[in-house]
Predicted model as a PDB file, atoms N, CA, C, CB and O in Angstrom, pLDDT in the B-factor column:
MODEL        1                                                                  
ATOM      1  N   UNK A   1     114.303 115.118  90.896  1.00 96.00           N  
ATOM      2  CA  UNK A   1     114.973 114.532  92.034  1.00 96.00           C  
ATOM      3  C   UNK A   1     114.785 113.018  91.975  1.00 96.00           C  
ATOM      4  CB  UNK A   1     114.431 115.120  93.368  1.00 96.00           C  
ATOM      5  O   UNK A   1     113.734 112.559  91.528  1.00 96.00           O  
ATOM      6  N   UNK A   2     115.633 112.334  92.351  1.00 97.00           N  
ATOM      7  CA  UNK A   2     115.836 110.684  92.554  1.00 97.00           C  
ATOM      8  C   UNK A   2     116.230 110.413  94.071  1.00 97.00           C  
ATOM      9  CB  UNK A   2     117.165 110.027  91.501  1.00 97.00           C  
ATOM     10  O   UNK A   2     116.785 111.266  94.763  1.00 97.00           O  
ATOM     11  N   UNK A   3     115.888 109.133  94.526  1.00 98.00           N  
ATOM     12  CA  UNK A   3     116.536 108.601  95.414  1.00 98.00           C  
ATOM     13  C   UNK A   3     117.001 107.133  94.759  1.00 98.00           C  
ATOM     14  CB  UNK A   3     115.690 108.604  96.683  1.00 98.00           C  
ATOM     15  O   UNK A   3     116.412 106.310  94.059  1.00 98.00           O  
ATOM     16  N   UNK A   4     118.285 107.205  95.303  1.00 98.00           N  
ATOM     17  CA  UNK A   4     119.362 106.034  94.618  1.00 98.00           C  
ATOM     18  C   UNK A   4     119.692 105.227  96.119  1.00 98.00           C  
ATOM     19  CB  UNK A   4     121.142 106.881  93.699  1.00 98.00           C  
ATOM     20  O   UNK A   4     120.178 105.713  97.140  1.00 98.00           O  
ATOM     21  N   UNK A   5     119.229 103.775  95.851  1.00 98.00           N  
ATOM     22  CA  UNK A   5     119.177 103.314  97.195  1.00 98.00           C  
ATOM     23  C   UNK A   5     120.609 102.178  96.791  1.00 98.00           C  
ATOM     24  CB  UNK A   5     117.374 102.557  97.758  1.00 98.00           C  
ATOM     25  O   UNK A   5     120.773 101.858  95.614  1.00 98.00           O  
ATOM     26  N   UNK A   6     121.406 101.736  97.705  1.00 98.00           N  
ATOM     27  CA  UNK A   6     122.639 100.903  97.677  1.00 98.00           C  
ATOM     28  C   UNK A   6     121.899  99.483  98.562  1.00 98.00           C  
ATOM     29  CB  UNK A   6     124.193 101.822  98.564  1.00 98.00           C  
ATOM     30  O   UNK A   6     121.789  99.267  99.769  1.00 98.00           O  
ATOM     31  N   UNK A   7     121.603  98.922  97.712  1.00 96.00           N  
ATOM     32  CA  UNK A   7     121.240  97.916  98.237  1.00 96.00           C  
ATOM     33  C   UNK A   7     121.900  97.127  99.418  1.00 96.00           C  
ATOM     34  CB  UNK A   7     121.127  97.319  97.342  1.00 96.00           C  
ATOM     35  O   UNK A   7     121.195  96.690 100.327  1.00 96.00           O  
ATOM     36  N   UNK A   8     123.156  96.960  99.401  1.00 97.00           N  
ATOM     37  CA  UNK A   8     124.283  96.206  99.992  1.00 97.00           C  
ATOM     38  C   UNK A   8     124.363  96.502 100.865  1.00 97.00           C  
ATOM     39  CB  UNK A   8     125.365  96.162  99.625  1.00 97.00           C  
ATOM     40  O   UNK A   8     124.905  95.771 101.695  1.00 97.00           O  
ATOM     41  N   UNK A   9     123.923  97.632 101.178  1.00 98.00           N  
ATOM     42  CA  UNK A   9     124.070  98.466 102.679  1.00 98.00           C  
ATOM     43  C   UNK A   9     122.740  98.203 103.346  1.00 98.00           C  
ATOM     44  CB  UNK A   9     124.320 100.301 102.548  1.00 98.00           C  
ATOM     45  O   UNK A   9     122.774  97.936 104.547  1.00 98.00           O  
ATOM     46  N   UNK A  10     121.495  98.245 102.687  1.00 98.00           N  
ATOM     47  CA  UNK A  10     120.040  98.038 103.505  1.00 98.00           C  
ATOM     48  C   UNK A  10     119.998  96.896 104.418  1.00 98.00           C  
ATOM     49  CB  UNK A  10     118.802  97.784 102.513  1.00 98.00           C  
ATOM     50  O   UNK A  10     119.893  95.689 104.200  1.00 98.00           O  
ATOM     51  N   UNK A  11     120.096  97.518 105.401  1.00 98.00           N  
ATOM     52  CA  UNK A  11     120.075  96.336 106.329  1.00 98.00           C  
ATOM     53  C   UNK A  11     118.424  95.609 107.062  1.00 98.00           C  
ATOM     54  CB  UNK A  11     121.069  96.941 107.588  1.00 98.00           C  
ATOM     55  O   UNK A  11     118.151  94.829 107.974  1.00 98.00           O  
ATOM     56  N   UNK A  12     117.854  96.194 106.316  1.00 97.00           N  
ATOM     57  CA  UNK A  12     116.349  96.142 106.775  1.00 97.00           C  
ATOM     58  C   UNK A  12     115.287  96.594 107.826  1.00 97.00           C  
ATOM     59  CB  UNK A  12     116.221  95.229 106.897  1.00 97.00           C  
ATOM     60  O   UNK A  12     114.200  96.136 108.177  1.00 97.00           O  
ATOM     61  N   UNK A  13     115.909  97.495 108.127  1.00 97.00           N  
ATOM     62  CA  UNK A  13     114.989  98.297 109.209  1.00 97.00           C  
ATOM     63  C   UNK A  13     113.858  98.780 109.026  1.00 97.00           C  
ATOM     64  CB  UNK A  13     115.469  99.303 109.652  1.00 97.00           C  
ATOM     65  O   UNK A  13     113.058  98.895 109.955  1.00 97.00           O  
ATOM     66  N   UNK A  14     113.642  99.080 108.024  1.00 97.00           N  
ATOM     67  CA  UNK A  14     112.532  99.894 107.170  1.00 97.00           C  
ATOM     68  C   UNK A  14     112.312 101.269 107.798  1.00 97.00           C  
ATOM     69  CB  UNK A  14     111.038  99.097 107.130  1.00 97.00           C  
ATOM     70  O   UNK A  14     111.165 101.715 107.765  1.00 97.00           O  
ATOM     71  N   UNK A  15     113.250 101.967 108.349  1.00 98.00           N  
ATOM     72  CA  UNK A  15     112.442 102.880 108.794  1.00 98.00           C  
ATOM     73  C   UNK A  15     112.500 103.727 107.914  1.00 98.00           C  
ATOM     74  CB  UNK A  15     112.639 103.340 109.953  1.00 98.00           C  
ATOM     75  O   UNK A  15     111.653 104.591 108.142  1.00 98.00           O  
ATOM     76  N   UNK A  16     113.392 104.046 106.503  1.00 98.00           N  
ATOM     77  CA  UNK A  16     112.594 104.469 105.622  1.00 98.00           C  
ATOM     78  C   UNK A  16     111.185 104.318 105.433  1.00 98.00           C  
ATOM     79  CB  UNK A  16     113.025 104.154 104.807  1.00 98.00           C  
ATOM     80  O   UNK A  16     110.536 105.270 105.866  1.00 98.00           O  
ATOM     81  N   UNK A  17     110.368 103.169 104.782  1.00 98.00           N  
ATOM     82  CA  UNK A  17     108.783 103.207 104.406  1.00 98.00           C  
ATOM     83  C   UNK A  17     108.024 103.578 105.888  1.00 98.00           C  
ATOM     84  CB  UNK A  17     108.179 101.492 103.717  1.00 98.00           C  
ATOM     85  O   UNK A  17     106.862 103.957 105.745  1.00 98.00           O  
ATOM     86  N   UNK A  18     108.501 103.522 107.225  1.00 98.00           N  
ATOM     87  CA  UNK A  18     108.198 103.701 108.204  1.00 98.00           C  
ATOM     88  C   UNK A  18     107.576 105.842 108.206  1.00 98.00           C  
ATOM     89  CB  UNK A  18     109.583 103.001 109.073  1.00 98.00           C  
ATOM     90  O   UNK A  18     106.694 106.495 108.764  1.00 98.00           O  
ATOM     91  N   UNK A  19     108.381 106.042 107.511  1.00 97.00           N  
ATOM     92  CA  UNK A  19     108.215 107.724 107.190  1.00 97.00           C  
ATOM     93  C   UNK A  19     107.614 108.104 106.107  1.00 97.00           C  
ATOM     94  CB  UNK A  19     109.437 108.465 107.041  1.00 97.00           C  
ATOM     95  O   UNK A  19     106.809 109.030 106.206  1.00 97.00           O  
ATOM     96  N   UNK A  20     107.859 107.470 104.774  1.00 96.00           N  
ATOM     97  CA  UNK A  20     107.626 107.490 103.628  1.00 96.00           C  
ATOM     98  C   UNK A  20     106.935 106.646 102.655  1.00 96.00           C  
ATOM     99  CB  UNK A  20     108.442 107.630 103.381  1.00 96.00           C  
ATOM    100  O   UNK A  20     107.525 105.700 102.133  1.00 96.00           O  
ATOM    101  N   UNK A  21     106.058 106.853 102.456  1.00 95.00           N  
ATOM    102  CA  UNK A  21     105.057 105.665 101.093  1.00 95.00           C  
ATOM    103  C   UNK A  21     105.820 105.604 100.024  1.00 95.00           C  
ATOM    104  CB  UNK A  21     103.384 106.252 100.332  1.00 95.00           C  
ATOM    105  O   UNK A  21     105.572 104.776  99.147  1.00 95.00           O  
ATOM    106  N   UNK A  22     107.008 106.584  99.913  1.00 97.00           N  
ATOM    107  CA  UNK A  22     108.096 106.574  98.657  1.00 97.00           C  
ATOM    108  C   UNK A  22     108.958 105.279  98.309  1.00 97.00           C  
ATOM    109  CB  UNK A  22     109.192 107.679  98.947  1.00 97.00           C  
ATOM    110  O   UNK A  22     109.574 104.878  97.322  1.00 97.00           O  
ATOM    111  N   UNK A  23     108.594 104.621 100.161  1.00 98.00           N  
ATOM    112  CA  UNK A  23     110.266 103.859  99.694  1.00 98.00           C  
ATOM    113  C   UNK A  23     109.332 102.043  99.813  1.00 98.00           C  
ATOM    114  CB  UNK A  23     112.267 104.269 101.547  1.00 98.00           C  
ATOM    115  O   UNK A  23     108.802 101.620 100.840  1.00 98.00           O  
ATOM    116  N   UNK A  24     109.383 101.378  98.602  1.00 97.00           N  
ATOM    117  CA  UNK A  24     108.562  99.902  98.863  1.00 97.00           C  
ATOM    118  C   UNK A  24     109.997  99.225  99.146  1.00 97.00           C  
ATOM    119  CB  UNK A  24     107.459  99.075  97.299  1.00 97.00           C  
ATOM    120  O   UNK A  24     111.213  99.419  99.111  1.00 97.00           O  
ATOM    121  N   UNK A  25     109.152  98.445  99.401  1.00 97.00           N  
ATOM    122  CA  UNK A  25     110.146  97.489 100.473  1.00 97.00           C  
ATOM    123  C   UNK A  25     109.842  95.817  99.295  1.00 97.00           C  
ATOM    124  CB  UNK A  25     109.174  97.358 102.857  1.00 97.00           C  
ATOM    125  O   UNK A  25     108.808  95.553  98.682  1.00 97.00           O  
ATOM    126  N   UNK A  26     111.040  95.055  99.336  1.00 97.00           N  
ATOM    127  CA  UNK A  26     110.583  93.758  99.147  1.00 97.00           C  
ATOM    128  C   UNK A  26     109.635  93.067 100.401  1.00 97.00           C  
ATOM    129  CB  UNK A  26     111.860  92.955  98.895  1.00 97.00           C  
ATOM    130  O   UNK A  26     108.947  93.446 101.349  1.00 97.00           O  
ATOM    131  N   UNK A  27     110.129  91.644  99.670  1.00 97.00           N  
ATOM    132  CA  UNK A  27     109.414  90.706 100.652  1.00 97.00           C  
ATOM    133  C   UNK A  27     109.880  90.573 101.833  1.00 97.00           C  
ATOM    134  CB  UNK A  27     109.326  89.487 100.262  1.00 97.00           C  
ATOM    135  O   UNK A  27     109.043  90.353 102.708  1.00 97.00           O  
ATOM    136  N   UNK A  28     111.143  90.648 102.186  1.00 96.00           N  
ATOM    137  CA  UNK A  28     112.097  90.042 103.261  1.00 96.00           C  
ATOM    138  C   UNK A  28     112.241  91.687 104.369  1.00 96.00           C  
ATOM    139  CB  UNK A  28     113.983  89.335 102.307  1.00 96.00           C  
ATOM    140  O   UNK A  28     112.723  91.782 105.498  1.00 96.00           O  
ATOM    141  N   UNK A  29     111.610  92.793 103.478  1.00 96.00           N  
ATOM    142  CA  UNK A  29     111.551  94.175 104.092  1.00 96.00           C  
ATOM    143  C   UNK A  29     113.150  94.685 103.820  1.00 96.00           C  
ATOM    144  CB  UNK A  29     111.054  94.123 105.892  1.00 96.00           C  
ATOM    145  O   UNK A  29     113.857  95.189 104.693  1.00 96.00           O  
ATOM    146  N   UNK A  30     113.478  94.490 102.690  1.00 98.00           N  
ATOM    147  CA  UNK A  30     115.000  95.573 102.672  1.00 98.00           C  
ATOM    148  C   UNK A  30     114.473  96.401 101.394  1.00 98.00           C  
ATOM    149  CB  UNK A  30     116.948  94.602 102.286  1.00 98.00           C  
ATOM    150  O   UNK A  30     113.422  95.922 100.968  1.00 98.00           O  
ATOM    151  N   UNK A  31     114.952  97.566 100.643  1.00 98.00           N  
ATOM    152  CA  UNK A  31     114.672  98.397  99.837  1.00 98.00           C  
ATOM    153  C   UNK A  31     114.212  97.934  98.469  1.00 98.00           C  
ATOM    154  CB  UNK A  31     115.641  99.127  99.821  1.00 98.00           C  
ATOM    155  O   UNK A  31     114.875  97.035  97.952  1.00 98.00           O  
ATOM    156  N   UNK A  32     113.506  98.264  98.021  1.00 97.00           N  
ATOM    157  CA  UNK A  32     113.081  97.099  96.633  1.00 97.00           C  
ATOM    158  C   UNK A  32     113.413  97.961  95.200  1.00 97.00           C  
ATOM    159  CB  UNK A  32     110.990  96.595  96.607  1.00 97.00           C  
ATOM    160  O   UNK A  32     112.920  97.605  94.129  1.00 97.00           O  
ATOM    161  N   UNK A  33     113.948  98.664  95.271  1.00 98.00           N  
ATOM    162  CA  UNK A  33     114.470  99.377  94.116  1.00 98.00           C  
ATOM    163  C   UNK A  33     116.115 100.044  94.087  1.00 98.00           C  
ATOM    164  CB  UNK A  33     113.439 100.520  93.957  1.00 98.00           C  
ATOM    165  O   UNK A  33     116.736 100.329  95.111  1.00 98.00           O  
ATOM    166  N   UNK A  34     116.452 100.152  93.189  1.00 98.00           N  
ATOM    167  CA  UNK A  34     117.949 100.338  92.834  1.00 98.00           C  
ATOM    168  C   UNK A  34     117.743 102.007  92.877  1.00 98.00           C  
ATOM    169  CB  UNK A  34     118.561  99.536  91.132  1.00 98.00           C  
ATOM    170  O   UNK A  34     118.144 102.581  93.890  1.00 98.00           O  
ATOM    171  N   UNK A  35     117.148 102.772  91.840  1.00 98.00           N  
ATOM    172  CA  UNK A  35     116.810 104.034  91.398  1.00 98.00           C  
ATOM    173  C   UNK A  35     115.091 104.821  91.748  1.00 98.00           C  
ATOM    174  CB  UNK A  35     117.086 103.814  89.849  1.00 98.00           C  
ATOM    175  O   UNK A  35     114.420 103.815  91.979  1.00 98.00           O  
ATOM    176  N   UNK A  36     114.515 105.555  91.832  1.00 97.00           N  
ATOM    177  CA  UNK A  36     113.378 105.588  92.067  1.00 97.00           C  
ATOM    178  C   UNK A  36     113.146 107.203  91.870  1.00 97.00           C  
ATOM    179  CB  UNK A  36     113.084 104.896  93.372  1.00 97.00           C  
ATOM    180  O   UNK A  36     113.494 108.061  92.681  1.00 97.00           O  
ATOM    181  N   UNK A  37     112.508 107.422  90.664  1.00 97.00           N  
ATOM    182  CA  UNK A  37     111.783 109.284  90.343  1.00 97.00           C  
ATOM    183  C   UNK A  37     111.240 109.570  91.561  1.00 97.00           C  
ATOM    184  CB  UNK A  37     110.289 109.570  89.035  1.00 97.00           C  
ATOM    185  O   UNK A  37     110.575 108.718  92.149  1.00 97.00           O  
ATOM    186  N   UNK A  38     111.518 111.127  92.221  1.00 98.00           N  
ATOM    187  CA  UNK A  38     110.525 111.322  93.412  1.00 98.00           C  
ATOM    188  C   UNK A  38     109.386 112.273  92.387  1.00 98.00           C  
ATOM    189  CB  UNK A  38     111.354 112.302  95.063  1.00 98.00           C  
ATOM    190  O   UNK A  38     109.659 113.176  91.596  1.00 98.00           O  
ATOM    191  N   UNK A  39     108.061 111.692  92.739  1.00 97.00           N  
ATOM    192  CA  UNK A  39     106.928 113.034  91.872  1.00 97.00           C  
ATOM    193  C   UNK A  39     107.239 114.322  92.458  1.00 97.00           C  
ATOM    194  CB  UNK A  39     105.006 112.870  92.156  1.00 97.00           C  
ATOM    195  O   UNK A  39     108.053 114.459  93.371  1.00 97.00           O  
ATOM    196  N   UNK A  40     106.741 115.037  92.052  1.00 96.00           N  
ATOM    197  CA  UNK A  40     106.892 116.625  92.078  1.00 96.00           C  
ATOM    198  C   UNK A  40     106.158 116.536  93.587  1.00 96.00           C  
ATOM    199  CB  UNK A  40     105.977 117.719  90.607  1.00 96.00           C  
ATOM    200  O   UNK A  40     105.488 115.555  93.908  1.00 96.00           O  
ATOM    201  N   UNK A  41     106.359 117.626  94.421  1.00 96.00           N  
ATOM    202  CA  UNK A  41     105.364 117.499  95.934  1.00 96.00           C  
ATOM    203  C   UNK A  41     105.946 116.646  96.989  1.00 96.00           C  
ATOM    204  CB  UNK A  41     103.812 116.763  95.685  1.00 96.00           C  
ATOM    205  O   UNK A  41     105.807 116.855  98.194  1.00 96.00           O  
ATOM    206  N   UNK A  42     106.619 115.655  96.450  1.00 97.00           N  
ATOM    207  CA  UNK A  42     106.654 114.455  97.528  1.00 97.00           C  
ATOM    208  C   UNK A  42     108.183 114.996  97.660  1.00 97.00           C  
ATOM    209  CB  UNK A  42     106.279 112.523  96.989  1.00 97.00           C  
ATOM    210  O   UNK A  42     108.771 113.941  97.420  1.00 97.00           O  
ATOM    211  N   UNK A  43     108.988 115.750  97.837  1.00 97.00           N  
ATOM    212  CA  UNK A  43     110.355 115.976  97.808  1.00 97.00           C  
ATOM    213  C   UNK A  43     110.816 115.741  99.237  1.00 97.00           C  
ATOM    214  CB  UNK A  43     110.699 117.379  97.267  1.00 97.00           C  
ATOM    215  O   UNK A  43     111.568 114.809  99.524  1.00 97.00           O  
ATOM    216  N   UNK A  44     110.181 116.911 100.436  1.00 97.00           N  
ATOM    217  CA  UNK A  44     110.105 116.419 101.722  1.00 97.00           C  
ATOM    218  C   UNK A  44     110.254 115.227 102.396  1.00 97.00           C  
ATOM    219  CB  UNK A  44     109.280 116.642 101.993  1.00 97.00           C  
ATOM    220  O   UNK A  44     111.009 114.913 103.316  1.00 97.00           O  
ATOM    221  N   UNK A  45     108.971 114.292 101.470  1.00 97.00           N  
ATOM    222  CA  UNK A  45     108.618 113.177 101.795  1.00 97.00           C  
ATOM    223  C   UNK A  45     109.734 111.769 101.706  1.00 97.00           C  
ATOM    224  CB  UNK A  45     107.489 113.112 101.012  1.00 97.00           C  
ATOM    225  O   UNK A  45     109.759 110.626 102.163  1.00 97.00           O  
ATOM    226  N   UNK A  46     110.674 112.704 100.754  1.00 97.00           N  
ATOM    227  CA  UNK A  46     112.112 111.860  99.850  1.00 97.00           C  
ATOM    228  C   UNK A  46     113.100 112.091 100.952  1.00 97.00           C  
ATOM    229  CB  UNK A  46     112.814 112.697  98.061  1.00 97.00           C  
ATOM    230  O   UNK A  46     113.659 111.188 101.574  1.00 97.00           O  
ATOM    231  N   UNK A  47     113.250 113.236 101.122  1.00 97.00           N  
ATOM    232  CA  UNK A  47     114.081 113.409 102.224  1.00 97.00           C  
ATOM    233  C   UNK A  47     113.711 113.059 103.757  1.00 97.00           C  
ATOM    234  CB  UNK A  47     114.373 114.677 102.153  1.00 97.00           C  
ATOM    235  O   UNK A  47     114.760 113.100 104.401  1.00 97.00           O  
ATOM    236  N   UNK A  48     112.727 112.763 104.501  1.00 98.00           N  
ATOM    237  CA  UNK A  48     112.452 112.664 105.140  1.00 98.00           C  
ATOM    238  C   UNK A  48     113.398 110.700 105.288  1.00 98.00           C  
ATOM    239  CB  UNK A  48     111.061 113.294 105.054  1.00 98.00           C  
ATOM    240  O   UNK A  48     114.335 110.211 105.920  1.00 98.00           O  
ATOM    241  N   UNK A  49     112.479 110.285 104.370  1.00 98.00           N  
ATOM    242  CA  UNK A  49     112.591 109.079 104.260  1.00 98.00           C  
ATOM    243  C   UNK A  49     114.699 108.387 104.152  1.00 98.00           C  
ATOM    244  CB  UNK A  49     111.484 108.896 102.820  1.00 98.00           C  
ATOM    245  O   UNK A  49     115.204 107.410 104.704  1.00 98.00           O  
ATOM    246  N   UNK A  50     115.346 109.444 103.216  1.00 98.00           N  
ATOM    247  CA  UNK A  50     116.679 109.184 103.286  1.00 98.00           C  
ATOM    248  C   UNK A  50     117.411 109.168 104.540  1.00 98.00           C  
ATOM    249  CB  UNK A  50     117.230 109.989 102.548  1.00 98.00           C  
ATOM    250  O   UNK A  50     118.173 108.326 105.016  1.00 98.00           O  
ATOM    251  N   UNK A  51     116.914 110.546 105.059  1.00 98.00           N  
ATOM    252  CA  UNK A  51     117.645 110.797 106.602  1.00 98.00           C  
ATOM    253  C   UNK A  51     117.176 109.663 107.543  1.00 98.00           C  
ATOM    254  CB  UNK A  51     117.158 112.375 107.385  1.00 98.00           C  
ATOM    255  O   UNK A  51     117.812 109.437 108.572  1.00 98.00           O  
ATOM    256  N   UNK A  52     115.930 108.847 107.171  1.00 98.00           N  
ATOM    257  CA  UNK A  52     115.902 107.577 108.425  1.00 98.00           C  
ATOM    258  C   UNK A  52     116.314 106.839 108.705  1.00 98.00           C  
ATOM    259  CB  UNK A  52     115.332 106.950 108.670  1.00 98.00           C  
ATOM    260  O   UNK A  52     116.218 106.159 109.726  1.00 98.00           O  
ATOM    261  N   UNK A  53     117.293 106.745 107.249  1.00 98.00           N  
ATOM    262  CA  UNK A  53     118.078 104.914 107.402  1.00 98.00           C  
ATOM    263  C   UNK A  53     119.185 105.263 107.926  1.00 98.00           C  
ATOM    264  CB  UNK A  53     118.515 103.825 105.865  1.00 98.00           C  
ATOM    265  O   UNK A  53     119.896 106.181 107.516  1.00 98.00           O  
ATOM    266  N   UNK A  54     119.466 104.344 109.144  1.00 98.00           N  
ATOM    267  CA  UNK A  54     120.821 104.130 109.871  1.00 98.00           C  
ATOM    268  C   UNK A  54     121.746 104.043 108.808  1.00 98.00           C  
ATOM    269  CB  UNK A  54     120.922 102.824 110.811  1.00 98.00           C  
ATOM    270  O   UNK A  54     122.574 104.934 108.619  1.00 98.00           O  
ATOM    271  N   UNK A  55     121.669 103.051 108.113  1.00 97.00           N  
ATOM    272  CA  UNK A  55     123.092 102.675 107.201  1.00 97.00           C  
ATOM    273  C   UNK A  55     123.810 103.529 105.892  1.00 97.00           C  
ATOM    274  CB  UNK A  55     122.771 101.296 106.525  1.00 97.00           C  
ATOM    275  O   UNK A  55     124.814 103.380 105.197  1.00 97.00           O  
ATOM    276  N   UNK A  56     122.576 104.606 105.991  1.00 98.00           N  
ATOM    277  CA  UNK A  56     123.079 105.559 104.748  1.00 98.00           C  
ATOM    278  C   UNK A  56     123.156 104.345 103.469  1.00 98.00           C  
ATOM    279  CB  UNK A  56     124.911 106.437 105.133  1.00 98.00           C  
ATOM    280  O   UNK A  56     124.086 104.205 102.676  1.00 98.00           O  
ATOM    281  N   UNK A  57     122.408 103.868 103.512  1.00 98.00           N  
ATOM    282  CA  UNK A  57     122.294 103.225 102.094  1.00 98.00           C  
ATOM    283  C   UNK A  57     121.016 103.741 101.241  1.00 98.00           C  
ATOM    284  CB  UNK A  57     122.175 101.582 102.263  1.00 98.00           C  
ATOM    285  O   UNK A  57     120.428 102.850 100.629  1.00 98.00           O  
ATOM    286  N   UNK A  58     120.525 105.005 101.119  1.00 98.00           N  
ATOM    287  CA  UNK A  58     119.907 105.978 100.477  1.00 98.00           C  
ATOM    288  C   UNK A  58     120.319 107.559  99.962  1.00 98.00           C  
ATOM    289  CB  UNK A  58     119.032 106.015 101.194  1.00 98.00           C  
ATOM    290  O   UNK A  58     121.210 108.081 100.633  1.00 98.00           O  
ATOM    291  N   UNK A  59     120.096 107.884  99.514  1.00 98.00           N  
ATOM    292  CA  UNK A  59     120.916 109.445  98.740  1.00 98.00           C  
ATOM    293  C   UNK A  59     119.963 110.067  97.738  1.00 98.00           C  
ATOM    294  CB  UNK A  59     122.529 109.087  97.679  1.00 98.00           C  
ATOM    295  O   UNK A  59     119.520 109.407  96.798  1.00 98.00           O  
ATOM    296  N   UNK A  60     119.697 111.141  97.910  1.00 97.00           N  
ATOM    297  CA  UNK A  60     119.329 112.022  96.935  1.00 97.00           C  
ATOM    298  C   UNK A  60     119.986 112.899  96.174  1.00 97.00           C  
ATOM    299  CB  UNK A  60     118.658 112.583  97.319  1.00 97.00           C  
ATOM    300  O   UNK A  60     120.432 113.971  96.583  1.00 97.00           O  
ATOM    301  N   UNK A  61     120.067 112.472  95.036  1.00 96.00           N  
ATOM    302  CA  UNK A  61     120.460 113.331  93.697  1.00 96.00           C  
ATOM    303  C   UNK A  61     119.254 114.396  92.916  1.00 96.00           C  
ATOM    304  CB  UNK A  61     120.893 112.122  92.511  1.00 96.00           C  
ATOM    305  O   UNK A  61     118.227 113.857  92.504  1.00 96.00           O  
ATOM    306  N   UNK A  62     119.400 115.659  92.769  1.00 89.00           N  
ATOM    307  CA  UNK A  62     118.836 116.504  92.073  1.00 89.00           C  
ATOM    308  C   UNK A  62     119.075 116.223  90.302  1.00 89.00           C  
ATOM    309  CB  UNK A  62     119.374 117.816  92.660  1.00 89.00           C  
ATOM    310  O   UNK A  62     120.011 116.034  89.525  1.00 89.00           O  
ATOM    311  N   UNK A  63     117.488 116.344  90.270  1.00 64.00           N  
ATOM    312  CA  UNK A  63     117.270 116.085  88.500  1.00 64.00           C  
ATOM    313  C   UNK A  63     118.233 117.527  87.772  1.00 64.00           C  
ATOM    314  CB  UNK A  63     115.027 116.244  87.925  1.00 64.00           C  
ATOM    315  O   UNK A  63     118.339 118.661  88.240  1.00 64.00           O  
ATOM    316  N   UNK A  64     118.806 116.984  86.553  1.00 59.00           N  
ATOM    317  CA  UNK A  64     119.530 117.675  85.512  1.00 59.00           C  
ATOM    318  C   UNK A  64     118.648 119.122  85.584  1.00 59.00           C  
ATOM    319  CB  UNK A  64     119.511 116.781  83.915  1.00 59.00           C  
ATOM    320  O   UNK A  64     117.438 119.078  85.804  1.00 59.00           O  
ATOM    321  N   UNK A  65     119.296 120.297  85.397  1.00 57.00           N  
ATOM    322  CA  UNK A  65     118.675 121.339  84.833  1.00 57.00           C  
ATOM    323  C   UNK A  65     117.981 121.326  84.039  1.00 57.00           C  
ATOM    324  CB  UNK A  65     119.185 121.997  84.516  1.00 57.00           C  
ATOM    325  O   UNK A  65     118.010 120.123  83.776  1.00 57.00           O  
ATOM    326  N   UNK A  66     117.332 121.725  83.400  1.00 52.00           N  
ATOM    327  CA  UNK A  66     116.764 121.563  81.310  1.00 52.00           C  
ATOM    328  C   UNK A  66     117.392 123.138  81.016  1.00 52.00           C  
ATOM    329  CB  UNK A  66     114.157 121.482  80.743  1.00 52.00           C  
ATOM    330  O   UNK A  66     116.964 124.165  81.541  1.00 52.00           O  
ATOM    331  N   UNK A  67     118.238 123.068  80.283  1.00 51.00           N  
ATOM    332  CA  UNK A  67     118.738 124.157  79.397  1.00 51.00           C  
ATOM    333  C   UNK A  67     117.842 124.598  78.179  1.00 51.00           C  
ATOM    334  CB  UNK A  67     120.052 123.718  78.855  1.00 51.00           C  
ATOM    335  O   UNK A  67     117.402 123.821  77.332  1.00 51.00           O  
ATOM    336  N   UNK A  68     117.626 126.033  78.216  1.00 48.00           N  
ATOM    337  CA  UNK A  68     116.902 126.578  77.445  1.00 48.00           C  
ATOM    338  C   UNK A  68     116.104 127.309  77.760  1.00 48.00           C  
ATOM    339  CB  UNK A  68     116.493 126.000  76.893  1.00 48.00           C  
ATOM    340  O   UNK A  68     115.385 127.841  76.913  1.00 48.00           O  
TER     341      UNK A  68                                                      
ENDMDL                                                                          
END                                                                             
């Protein structure tokens, strides 16, 4: 699983990191990463954190299958 944050949209509320230790913040407090692996366990913690931001400038995508 990933969370793919749209920068352009973060308007700085933080209430993502407000829920989540997943999501760092820059200096100015808007989202500090483009792409970001969620570890195994913390999935909740991913979602928790997406559903907080007003602006929907966060999304979770599910990791590829592994075939075989």
């Amino acid at each position: 699983m990933k969370i793919l944050a749209d920068r352009k949209r973060c308007a700085g509320h933080a209430r993502c990191a407000a829920v989540s230790e997943l999501f760092e913040l820059d200096p100015n407090g808007y989202i500090g990463f483009d792409e970001k692996s969620v570890p195994p366990g913390l999935e909740a913690q991913a979602q928790r954190g997406v559903r907080a931001c007003p602006e929907r400038a966060l999304k979770l995508i599910d990791a590829p299958k592994s075939s075989g």
